[in-house]
C-alpha positions as CSV (number, residue, x, y, z in Angstrom):
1,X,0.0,0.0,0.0
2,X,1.4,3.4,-0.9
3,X,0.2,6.9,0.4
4,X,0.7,9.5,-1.0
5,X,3.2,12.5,0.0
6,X,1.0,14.6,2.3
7,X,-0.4,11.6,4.0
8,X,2.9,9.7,4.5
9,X,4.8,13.1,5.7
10,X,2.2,14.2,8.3
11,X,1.9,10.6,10.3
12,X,4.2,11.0,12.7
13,X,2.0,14.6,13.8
14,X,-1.4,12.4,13.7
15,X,0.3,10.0,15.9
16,X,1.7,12.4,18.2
17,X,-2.0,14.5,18.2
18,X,-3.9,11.0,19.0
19,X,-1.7,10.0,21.8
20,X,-1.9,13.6,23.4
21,X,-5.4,13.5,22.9
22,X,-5.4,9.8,24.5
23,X,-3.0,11.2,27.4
24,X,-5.1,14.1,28.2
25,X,-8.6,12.2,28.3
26,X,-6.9,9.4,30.3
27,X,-6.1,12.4,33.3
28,X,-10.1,13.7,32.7
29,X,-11.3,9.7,33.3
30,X,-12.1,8.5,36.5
31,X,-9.4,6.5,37.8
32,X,-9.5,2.7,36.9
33,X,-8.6,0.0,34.2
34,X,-10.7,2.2,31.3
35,X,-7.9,5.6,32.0
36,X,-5.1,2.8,32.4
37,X,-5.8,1.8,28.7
38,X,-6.6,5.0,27.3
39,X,-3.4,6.0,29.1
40,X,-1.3,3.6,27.6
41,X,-2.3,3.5,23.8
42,X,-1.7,7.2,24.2
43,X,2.1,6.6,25.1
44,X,2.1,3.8,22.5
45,X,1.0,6.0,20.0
46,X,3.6,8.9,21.3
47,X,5.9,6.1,20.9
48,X,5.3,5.8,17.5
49,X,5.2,9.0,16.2
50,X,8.8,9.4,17.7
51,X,10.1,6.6,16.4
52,X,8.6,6.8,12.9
53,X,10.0,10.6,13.1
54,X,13.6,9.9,14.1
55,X,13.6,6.7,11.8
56,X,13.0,9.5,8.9
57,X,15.1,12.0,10.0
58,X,18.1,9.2,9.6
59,X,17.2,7.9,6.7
60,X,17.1,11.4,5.1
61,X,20.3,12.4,7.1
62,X,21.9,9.0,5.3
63,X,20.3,9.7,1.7
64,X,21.8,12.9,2.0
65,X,25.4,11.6,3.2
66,X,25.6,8.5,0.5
67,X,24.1,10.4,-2.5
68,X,26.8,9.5,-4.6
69,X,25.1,5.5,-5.4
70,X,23.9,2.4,-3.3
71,X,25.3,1.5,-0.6
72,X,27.8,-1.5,-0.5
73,X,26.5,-4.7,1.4
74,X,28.2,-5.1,4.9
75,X,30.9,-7.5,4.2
76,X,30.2,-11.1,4.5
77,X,26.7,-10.2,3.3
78,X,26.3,-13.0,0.5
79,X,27.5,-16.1,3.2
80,X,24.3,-15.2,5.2
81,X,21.9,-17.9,4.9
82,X,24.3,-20.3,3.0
83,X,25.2,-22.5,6.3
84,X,28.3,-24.6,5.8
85,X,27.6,-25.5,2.2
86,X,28.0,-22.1,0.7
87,X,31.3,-21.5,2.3
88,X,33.7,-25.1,1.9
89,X,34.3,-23.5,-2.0
């Protein structure tokens, strides 16, 4: 599945909005296992955002450092998966 640009750019903000809005409401609940929850898929979803925003800012950071071509596999790279076989030649 593909979004498009607007969509994909602003997740990390609807994230963060629905686990503030999660956060908030679970402090205007009445104590008990219902604000617990609410509580909690807020932070999940903070967690998200956060993660899905640094994970971008890297990737751009690298783009932006390696823009000369691909990047080389991590040596070793083609034995991986190969067991014993792949490697007595």
């Amino acid at each position: 599945m593909r979004l498009s640009g607007p969509v994909y750019e602003s997740l990390p903000f609807v994230y963060a909005a629905i686990g503030a809005v999660a956060v908030a409401v679970s402090y205007l609940d009445v104590p008990g296992v219902r604000a617990a929850a609410v509580f909690l898929v807020g932070i999940a979803a903070e967690i998200a955002a956060l993660t899905l925003y640094l994970r971008r800012r890297g990737y751009r950071e690298m783009r932006r450092e390696y823009s000369g071509g691909e990047l080389a596999p991590p040596a070793g790279a083609h034995d991986r998966g190969q067991g014993a076989k792949g490697r007595e030649a």
